[in-house]
N, C-alpha and C positions, 0 to 999 in steps of 0.2 A: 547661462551668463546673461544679465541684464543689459539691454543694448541702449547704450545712449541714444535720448531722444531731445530735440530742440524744437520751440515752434516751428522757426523756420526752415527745420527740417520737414516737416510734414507735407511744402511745398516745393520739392527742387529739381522739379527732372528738368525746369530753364536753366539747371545749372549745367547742363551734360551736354547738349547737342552742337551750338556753335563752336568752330575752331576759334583759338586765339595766337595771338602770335607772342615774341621775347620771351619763351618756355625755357627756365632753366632743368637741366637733370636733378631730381629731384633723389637724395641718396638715402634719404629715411621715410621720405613720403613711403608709406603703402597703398597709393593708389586708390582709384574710385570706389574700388569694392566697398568703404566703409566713407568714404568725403561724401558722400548725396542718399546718405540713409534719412529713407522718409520716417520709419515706426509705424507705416501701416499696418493696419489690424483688418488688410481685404477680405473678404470671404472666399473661400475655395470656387473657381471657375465651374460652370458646369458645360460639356460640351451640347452645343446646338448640334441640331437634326434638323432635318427637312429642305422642301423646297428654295427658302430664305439663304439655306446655305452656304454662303461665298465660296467659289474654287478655293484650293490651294494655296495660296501663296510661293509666287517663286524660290530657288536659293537663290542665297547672296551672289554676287560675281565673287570667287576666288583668286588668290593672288600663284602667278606661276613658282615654279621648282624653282626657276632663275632667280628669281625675287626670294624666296625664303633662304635661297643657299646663301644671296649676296647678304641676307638680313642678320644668316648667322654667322659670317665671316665678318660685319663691324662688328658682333658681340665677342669677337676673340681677337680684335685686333689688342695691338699694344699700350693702345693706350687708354679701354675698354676697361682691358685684365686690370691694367695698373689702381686706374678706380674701384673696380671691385675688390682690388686688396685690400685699401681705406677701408671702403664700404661693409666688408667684413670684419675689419679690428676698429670697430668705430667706437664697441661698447668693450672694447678690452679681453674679450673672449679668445682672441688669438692675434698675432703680434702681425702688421703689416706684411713683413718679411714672411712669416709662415703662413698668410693665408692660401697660398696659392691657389687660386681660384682657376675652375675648371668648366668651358661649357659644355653640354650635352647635348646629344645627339647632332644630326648634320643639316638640319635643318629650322628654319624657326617656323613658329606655327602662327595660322592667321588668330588674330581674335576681334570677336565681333560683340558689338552692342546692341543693343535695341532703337529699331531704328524711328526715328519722328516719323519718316515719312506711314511708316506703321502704324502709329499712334494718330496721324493724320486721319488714318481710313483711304491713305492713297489708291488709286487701280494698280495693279501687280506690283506692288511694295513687297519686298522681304521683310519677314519679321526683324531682321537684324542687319547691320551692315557692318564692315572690317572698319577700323580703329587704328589697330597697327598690330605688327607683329611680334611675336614672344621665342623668348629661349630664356631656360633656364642655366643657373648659374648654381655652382657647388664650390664651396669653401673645402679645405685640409679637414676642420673638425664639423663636418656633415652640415655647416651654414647654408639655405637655399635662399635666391632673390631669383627674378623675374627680370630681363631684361627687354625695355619694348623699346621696338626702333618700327619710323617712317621713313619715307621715301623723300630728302630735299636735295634739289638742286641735281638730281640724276644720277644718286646715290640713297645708296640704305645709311641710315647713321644711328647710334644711341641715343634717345631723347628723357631717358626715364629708368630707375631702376627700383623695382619695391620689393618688400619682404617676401618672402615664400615663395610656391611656387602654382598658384591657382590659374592660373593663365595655361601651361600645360600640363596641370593637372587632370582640371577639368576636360581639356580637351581629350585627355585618354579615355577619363571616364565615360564621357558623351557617345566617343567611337563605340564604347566597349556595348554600351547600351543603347545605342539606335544608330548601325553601323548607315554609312554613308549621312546620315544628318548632319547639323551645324550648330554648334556649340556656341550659347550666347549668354551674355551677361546681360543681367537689367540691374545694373548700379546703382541706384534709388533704393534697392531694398538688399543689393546685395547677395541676389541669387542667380544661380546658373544654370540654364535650361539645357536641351538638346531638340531639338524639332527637323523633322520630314515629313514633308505631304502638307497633311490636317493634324497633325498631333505636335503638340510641347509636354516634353516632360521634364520633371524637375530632376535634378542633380544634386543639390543639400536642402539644408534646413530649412531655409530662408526662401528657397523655391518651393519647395512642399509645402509651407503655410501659404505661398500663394496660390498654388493650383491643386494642391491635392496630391499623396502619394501617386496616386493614378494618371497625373498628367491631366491634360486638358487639351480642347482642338483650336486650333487657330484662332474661329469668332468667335467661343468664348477669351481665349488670352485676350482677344483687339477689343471688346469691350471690358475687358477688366482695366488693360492700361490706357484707355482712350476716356473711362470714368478716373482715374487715378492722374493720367498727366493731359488730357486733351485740351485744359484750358490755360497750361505754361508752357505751348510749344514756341520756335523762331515765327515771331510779327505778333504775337499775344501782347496785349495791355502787359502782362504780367512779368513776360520775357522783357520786356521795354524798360519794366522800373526796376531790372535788378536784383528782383528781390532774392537771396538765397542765394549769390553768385549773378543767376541771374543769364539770361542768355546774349546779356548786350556784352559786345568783345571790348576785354580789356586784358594787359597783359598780366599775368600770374604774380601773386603775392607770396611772400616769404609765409611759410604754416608753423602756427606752434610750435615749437617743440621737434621741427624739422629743420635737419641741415641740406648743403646742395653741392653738389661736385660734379662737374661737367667734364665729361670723357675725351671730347678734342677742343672746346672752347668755340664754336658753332654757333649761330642763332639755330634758335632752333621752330621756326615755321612747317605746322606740316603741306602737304598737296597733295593735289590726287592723281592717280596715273593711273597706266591701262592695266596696272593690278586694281583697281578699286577704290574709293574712297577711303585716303586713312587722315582724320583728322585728331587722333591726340587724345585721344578721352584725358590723357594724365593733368590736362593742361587746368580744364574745367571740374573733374573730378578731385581734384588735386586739393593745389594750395588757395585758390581763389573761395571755393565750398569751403575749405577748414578757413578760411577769416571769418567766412559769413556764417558757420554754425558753431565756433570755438570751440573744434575738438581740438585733443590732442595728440601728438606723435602716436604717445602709448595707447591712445586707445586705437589710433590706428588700426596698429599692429595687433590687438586684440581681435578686432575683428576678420584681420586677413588669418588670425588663424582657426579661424572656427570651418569647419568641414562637417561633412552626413560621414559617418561611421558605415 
């Protein structure tokens, strides 16, 4: 499939890192996976050797059992389900009344981004940092969305709901192939890694054109994204003028072709707690990136469903 590409798309990871605030729940948005696609054409990583070699890179800090339980208990609260019914007969597929939407599993799972402070070249930076947490959602007639909820105000809440289910997709995949690793996204290109130690490996398509079937080790990934984003990160000339979204905060714009329905009627600011940083990828990924690169809804959803076989 041919992936839409915009100039200024080819500059956007200033669109991803700053939180924003007045987020509405976004009910057809598909999320960053495909809002900050760059259309880079990188070369494959090669891993360094030698002396030069930087440690390891830490893991991320993780979010406790407490936190995911309470994260999947707003994804079945009442008034959650009731929007994912909408959410599911939006295109007429099945009728409000019948969707009966159903979450899974007992837990929701962390998901992580790529972190600037990475892109930085920080000392003991993780390649990636938590965003917010994911459960998946199942319709009557096999519909899946992604539900992502932070932490405000001393509560887990729903902030977001997109197509499919790549969020705990991925994360099973990740387990299944480099157990105890961390499962990450880098949204600009729309690929999902897995890394422990020194090594990144890729997870679908869009990760394997950047690293290689074989994965890649830590300093070559941080010089591949530190040439790719190291001159649009937070305090950049770059990040200041906006361009592409842009990392200067401002609150979320209605997206093409995208409608919005809010689960309790909430502002919705994220913060960070002694689970870890979750600021919202949906907020900058989202609807703000689709004004500034005019995609559309459907192409969205085009790309949240593309996967490695």
């Amino acid at each position: 499939m041919t992936r839409p590409v915009s100039p200024e798309a080819r500059d956007s990871y200033a669109s991803h890192a700053s939180g924003t605030s007045g987020r509405a729940l976004k009910a057809v948005l598909a999320g960053s996976a495909a809002a900050l696609l760059l259309g880079l054409a990188a070369p494959h990583a090669t891993a360094d050797s030698g002396p030069a070699a930087r440690p390891a890179p830490p893991a991320p800090s993780a979010p406790s059992d407490a936190a995911r339980g309470a994260a999947h208990d707003a994804a079945e609260a009442p008034k959650t389900l009731d929007t994912l019914s909408r959410f599911f007969a939006r295109e007429g597929a099945v009728t409000k009344a019948a969707a009966e939407p159903r979450v899974a599993g007992d837990k929701a799972v962390p998901v992580y981004y790529l972190s600037p402070d990475f892109v930085a070249g920080k000392k003991d930076a993780p390649v990636a940092r938590m965003e917010f947490l994911a459960s998946k959602a199942v319709s009557s007639d096999g519909q899946e969305a992604s539900l992502w909820s932070v932490r405000q105000e001393g509560s887990w809440r729903i902030v977001n709901i997109a197509t499919g289910d790549d969020e705990t997709h991925y994360a099973r995949v990740g387990a299944d192939k480099l157990p105890g690793g961390t499962v990450f996204h880098e949204p600009q290109i729309n690929g999902w890694y897995v890394t422990k130690g020194a090594r990144v490996l890729p997870l679908d398509k869009d990760a394997v054109r950047a690293v290689g079937a074989e994965g890649t080790s830590t300093d070559a990934y941080r010089k591949r994204v530190q040439k790719a984003y190291g001159d649009k990160l937070p305090g950049s000339a770059y990040a200041k003028s906006g361009k592409a979204g842009g990392y200067a905060e401002q609150p979320s714009q209605g997206a093409p072709g995208a409608t919005s329905a809010k689960a309790d009627g909430t502002a919705e600011s994220a913060s960070s707690s002694s689970d870890g940083p979750v600021t919202v990828a949906s907020t900058v990924a989202g609807a703000g990136a689709l004004v500034a690169l005019g995609l559309s809804g459907a192409a969205l959803l085009r790309r949240r469903s593309r996967r490695l076989s």
